[in-house]
Structure formats: structure tokens, C-alpha cells
N, C-alpha and C positions, 0 to 999 in steps of 0.2 A: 399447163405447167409441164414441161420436159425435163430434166434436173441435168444438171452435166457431171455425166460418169465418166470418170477417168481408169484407164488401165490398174486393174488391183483393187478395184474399191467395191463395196457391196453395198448398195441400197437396200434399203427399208421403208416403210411408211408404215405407219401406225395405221390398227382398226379405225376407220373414218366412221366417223358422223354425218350427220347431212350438212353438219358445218364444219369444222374442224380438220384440217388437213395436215397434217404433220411428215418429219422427216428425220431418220435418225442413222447415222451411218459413223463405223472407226474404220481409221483408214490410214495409212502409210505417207500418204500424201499431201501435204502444203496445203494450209485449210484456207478458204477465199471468201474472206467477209462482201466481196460483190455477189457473187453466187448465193448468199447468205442471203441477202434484200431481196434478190431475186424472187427466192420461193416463197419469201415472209409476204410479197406485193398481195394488196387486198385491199379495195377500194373502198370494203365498208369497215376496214380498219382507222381507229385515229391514233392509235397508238403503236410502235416497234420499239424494244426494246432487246438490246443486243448486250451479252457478259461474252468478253472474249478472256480468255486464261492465258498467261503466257510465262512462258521461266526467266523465271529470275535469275540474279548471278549471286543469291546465297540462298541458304537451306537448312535442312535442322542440322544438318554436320557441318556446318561453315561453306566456304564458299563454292560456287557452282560454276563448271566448264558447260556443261550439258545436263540433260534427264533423259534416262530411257523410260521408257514408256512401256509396260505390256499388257497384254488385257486375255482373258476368258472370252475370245469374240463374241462365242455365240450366248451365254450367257450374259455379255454384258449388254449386248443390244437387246437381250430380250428386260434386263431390269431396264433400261432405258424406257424401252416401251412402255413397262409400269408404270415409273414413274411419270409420262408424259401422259398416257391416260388417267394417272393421277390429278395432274395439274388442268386437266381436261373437266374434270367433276368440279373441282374449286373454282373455277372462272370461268369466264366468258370469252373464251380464245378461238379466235379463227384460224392462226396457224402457230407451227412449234418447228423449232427446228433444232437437232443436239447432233454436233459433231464433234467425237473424239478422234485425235491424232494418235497413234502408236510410234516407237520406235524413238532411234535418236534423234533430239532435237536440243537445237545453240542456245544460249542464253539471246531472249528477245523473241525467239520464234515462238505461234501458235500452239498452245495443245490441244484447247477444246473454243468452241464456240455454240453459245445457246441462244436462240431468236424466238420472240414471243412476237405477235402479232396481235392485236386485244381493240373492242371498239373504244377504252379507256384507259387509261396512262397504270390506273394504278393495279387493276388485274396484268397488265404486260409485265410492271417493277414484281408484283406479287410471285406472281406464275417463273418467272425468270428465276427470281432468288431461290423461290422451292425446288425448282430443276436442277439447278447447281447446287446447294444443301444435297440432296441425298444422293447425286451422281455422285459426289465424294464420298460420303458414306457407304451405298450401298451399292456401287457399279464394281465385279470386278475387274480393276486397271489398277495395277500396281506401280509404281514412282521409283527408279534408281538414280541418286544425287551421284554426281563423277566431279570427282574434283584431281585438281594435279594431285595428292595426295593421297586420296580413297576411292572407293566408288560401294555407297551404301544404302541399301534399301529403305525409303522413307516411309510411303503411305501404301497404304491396300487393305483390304476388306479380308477376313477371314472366308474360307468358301466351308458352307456348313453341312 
């Protein structure tokens, strides 16, 4: 598995297992659901499962031109981590893969992308939904809503 790194971006991989291969990176750049499948590929997989996030054109302040994106990098990749060796104890997952987008981004475009890889459909749906559950909660990446009118801080995690 070779992963494709693009100019800016930082790779991670989570503490492996003799099974478990995971992949976690925030990055500036256009996130690629093929590159996604890519690293999820596992032949003693039967199951993939992919949550892709993407902005909407409203918000808690009414309507959306864009969201900026900012994050705590190294902090947040490291609770990524957690939480995917989290997801790591509760199933039987072959591979994981969490990427956050930063920065401006249009209504319609990517911000995050999660991939489970699992021998069964419902550890993939499981492991999936728990990864995105506490990324919102607990990753800090904070959300600014821009509208022609305002531009207002939505979500983000207190740092304690």
C-alpha cells in the first residue's frame, strides 16, 4: 500500500495491529473518494463502508456561501487516532481511514471522509457511525458559516 501524498499534506497511520491498518490525515486539499477505496482494498474484506460530509448551502445562521474549516492539527490527529484505535477494540476492522479537509470550502464540496473496511457489513455501518459521532465531538476542528450577510462560528470543541 503506497498512499498518495500530495504537496502540504501530512500522513499518519495509526499504531497497527497484525490486522488493522488504518489512515488518518487533515489536509488543505480536495479530498478523493478513489484514493479512499484504494487503501480500504482487502480481500478478506466483505464489507466497505464510506460517510462522506459535505456543506450544505444552510446552517445554524441561515444560509451558506462557504465554511472555513480550522483545526488544532496536531492535536486533532492525535484524537483521531484515539478514536480510530477506539473503533479498533469494538470491531473487527481491517482497515480505517479519516480524512479532514481544512480551509475554505464551496457549498457541495468535501470536508471529511471516513472508510471502514470490516469482514461484515454491520461492524463497517457500526465502526463508521462511532468515528463520525466523536470526530464532531471531540476532534479540535472548528466550523465558520459565511454567508453574504455574516460570517459566524458554528461548531468546535472547547480545548481543556
Amino acid at each position: 500500500m503506497i498512499p498518495l501524498l500530495l504537496p502540504g499534506m501530512k500522513l499518519l497511520f495509526c499504531p497497527q495491529s497484525a490486522v488493522v491498518e488504518c489512515l488518518i490525515r487533515i489536509t488543505n486539499d480536495k479530498l478523493s473518494l478513489q484514493e479512499i477505496m484504494s487503501e480500504l482494498e482487502d480481500n478478506s474484506a466483505g464489507a466497505v463502508t464510506i460517510f462522506m460530509g459535505n456543506v450544505r448551502n444552510h446552517g445554524k445562521h441561515g444560509n451558506v456561501l462557504e465554511i472555513y474549516y480550522e483545526a488544532y492539527r496536531e492535536m486533532a490527529e492525535e484524537k483521531m487516532r484515539e478514536i480510530e484505535n477506539e473503533a479498533q477494540t469494538k470491531w473487527n476492522i481491517k482497515k480505517l481511514v479519516t480524512i479532514h479537509r481544512i480551509g475554505s470550502l464551496k457549498v457541495g464540496e468535501t470536508s471529511i471522509i471516513i472508510g471502514v473496511s470490516s469482514e461484515h457489513r454491520n461492524e463497517a455501518f457500526e465502526a463508521c457511525k462511532y468515528i463520525i459521532n466523536n470526530v464532531k465531538t471531540r476532534v479540535p476542528i472548528w466550523k465558520k458559516e459565511i454567508s453574504v450577510e455574516s460570517q459566524k462560528w458554528s461548531d468546535g470543541i472547547l480545548l481543556g
